[in-house]
C-alpha positions as CSV (number, residue, x, y, z in Angstrom):
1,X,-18.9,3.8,11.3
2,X,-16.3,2.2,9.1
3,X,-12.4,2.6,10.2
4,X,-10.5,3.4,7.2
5,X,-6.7,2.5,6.8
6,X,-3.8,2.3,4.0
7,X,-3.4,-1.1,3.0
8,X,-0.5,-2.4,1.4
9,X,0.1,-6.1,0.0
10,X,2.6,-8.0,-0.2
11,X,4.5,-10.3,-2.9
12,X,6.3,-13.2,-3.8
13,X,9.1,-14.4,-1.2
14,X,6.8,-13.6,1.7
15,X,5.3,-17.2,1.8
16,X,6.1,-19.6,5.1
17,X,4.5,-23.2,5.4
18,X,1.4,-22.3,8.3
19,X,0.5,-19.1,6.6
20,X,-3.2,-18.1,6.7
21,X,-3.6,-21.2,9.2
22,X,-4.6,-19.2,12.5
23,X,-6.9,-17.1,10.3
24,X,-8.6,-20.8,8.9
25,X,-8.9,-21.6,12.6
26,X,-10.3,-18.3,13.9
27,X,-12.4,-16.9,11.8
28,X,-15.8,-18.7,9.5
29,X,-14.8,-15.6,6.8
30,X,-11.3,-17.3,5.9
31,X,-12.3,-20.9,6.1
32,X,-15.0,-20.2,3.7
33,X,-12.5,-18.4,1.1
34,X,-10.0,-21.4,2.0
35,X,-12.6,-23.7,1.0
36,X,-13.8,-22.2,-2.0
37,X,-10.3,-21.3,-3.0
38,X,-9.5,-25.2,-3.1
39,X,-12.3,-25.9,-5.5
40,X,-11.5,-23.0,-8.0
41,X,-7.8,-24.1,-8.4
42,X,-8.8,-27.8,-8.5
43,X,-6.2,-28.8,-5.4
44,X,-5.2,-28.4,-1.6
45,X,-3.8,-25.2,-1.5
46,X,-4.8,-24.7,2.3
47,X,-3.4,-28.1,3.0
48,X,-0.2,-26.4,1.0
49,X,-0.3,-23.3,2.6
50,X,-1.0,-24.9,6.3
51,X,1.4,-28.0,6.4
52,X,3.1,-28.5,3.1
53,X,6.4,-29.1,1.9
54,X,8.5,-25.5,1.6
55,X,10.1,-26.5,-1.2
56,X,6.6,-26.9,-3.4
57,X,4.9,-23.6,-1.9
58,X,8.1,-21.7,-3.0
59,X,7.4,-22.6,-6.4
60,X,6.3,-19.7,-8.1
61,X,2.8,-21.0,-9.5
62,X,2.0,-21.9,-5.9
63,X,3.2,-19.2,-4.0
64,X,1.7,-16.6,-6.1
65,X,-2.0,-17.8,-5.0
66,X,-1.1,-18.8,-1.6
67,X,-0.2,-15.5,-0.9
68,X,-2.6,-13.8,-2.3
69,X,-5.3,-15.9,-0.7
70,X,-4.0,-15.3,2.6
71,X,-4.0,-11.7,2.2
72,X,-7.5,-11.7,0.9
73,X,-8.5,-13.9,3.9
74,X,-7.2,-11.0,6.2
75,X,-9.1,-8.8,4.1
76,X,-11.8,-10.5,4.6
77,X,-11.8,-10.5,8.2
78,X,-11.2,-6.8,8.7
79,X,-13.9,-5.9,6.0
80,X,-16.3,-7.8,8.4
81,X,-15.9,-5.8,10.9
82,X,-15.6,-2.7,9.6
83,X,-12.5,-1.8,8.4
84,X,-11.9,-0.6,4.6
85,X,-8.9,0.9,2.6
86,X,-8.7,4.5,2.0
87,X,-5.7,4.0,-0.5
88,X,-3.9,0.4,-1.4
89,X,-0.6,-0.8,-3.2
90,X,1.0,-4.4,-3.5
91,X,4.5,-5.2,-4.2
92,X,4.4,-7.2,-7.6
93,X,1.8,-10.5,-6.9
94,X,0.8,-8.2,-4.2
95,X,-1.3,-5.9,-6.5
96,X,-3.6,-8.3,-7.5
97,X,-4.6,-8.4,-3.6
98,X,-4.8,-4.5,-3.8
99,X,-6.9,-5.1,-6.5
100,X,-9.7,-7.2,-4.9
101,X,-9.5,-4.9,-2.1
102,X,-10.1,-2.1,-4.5
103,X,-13.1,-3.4,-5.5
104,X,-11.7,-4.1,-9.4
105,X,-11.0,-8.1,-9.2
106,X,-13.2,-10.5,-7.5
107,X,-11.4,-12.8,-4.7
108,X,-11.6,-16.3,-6.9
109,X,-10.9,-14.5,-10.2
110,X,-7.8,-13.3,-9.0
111,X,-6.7,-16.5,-7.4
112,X,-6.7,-17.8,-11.0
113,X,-5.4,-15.2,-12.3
114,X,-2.2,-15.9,-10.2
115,X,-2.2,-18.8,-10.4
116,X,-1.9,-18.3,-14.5
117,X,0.8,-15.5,-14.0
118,X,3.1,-17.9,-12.6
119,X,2.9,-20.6,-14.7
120,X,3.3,-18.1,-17.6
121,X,6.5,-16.3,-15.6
122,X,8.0,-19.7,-14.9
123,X,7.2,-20.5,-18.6
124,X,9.5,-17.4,-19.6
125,X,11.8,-18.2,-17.4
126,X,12.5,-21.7,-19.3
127,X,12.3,-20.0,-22.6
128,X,15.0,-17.1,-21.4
129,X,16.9,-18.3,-18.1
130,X,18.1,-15.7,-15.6
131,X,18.2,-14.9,-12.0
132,X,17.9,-11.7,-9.7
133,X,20.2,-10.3,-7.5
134,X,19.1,-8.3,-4.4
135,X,22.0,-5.0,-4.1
136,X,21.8,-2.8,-0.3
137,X,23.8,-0.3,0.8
138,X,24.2,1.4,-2.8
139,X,22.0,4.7,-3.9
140,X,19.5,4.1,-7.1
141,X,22.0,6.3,-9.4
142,X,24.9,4.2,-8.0
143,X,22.9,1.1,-8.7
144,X,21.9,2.3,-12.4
145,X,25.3,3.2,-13.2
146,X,26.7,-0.6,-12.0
147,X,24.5,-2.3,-14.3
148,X,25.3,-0.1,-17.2
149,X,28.7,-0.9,-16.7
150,X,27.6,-4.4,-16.3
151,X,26.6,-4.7,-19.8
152,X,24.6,-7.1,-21.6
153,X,20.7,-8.0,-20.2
154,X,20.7,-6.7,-16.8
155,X,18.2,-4.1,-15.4
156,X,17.1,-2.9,-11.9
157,X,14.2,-5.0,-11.3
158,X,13.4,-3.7,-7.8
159,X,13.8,-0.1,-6.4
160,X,12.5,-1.2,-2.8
161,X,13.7,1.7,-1.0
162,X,16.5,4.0,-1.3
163,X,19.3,1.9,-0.4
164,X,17.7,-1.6,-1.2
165,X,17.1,-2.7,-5.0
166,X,16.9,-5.6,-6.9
167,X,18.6,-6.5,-10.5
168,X,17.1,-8.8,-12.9
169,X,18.7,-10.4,-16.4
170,X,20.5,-12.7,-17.8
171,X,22.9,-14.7,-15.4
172,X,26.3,-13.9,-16.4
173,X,25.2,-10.4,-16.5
174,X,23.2,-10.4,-13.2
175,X,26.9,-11.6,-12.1
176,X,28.8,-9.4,-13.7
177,X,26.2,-6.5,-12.2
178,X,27.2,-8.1,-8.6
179,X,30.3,-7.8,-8.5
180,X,30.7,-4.1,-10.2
181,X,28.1,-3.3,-7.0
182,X,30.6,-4.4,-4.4
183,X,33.7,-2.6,-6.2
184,X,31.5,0.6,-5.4
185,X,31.1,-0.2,-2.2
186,X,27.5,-2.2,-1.8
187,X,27.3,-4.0,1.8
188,X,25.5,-6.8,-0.2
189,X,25.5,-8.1,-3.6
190,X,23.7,-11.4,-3.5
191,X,21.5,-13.7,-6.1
192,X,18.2,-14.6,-5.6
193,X,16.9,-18.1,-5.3
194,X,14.2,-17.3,-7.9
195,X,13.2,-19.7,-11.3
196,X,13.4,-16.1,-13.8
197,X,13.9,-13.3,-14.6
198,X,11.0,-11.9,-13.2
199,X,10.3,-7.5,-14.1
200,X,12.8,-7.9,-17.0
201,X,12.7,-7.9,-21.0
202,X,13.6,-11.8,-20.1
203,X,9.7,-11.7,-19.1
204,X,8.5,-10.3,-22.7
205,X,7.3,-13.9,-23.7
206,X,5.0,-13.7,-21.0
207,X,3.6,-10.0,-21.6
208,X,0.7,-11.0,-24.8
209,X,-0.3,-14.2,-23.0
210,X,-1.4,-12.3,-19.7
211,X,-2.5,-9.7,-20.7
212,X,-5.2,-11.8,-23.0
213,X,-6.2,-13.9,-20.1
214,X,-6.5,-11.1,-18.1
215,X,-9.2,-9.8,-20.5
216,X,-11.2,-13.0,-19.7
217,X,-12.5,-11.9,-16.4
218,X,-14.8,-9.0,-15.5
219,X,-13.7,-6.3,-13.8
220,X,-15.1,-3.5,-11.5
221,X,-14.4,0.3,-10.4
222,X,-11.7,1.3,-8.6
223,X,-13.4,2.2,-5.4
224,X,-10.3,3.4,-3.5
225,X,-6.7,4.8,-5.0
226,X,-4.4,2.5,-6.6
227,X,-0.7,2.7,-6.5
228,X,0.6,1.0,-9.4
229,X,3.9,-0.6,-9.3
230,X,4.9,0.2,-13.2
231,X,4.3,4.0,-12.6
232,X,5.0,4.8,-8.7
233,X,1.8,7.1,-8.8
234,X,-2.1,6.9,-8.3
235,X,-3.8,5.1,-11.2
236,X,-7.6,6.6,-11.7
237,X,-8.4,4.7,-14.9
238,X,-9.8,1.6,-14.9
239,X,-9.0,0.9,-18.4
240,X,-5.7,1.4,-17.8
241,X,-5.6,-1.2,-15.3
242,X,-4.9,-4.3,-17.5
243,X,-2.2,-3.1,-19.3
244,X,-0.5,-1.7,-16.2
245,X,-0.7,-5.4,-15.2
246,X,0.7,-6.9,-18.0
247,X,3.6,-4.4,-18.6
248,X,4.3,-5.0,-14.8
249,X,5.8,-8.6,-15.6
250,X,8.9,-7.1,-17.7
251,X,9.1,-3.6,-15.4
252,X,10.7,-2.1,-12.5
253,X,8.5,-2.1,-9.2
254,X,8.4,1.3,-7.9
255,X,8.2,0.7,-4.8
256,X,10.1,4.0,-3.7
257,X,8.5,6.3,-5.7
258,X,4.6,4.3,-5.0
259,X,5.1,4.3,-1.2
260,X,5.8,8.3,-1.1
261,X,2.8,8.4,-3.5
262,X,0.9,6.3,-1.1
263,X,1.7,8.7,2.0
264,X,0.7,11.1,0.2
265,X,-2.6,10.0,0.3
266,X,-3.0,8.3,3.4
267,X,-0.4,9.9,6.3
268,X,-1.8,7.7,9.2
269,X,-1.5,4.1,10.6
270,X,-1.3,1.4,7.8
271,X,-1.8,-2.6,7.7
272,X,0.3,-5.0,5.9
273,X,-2.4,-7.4,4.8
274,X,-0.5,-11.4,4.4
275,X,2.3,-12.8,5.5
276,X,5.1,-11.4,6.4
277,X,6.7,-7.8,7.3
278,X,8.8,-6.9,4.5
279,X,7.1,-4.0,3.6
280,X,6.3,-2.3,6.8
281,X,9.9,-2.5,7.2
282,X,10.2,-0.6,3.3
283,X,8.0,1.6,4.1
284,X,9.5,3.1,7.4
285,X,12.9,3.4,5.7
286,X,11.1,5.5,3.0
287,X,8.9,8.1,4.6
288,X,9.7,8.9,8.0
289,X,7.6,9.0,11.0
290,X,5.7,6.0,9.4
291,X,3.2,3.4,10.6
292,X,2.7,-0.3,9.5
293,X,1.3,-3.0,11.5
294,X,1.9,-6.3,10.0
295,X,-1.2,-8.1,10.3
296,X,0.4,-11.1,9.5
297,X,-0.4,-13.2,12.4
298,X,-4.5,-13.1,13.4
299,X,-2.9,-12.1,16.7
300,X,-2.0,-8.9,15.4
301,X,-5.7,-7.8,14.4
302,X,-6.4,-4.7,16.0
């Protein structure tokens, strides 16, 4: 019989140079997505994932698909043998890896689909330059408050648990934001090394574009609940799915409210399906007694 387990995926800024490359060695499942993967995008992207330069897989059009194709590849392996998602939720990028393990996108389609996301975010981010700033120690009314009194194009981007945010804008306002967080007494106030923008009206350019590609690939049920990022809750409707997608680009993550939507569904042990640990860590600061393995290291399988 099939185990079933909470997945969550994660996003952009998770990425390290040998990601994915234990899986490639280890298991015939990953190698064959790696090698397929390469011909869909028309380059190396396990040679950039495995041994590449940092510097090019932190650019956003390349880290979006490499993460995403390492969590699939760990999807992969624990779907053959046996283990399936009762409920799944991805931080930004990551929910188009909740979405192929939902059963709604199909593995290479949403590899290109990434990969088109962030040329079209790093796009924006030409047209409208700005920056993020990631705020701890401050509560989200606190944080709200700061970048009204900020002024000018600045939003919270990122409400990743209840004492870590991020803020997203323009970047004298993103300053300005900073520094009216430490006067109220954040423990950190500190920009992002990021090319945009990214889940703020700054993205708006991007919002029409996506959201037409995305209507060029076929899409499936949702087999399992979704927690979308835009609302924090369980999304049912496939035909709502798209949009959700699009609208996500220039939108707050959720990831507070989604994770206490996910427990709600799912109380027992969870995976973190790619690289990294940054939300296991999230989601044990936001519902207590929690459990996420981070199954970013084949060592790690169960």
């Amino acid at each position: 019989m099939a185990a079933s387990v909470g997945m969550l995926f994660p996003g952009q800024g998770s990425q390290f140079v040998g990601m994915g490359k234990d899986y490639y060695d280890s298991f015939p499942e990953a190698r064959a997505l790696y090698r397929a993967a390469n011909d869909a995008l028309g380059f190396d992207i396990a040679e950039l994932s495995f041994g590449g330069d940092m510097d090019e897989l932190t650019k956003t059009k390349n880290a979006q698909p490499a993460i995403l194709l390492h969590s699939v590849a760990v999807l992969e392996v624990l779907s053959a043998r046996g283990v399936a998602p009762t409920v799944v939720a991805g931080h930004s990028l990551g929910e188009f890896s909740a979405l192929v393990a939902a059963g709604f996108f199909r593995p290479l389609d949403a590899l290109k689909i990434v990969r088109r996301r962030g040329e079209l975010m790093y796009d924006a981010g030409v047209e409208r330059p700005g920056t993020m700033a990631a705020i701890i120690g401050l509560d989200e009314s606190t944080v709200e408050a700061c970048v009204a009194e900020a002024g000018g194009v600045v939003v919270v981007a990122n409400y990743n648990s209840p004492a870590q945010f991020a803020i997203s804008g323009d970047v004298a306002a993103v300053e300005r934001a900073c520094e009216v967080c430490k006067a109220h007494g954040a423990k950190r106030a500190l920009k992002l090394p990021v090319s945009g923008a990214f889940h703020s009206p700054l993205m708006e350019p991007a919002v029409d574009e996506f959201r037409a590609f995305l209507t060029g690939f076929p899409s499936g049920e949702l087999r399992v609940p979704w927690v979308a990022n835009v609302t924090g809750d369980v999304v049912a409707d496939r035909m709502r799915v798209l949009d959700l997608l699009a609208q996500q680009l220039k939108s707050a993550v959720q990831w507070t409210r989604s994770m206490r939507a996910f427990a709600a569904v799912h109380a027992g042990t969870s995976y973190e399906v790619g690289p990294g640990a940054v939300l296991a860590g999230l989601m044990k600061r936001i519902v207590d007694g929690a459990e996420v393995v981070s199954l970013s290291s084949a060592s790690a399988l169960p």
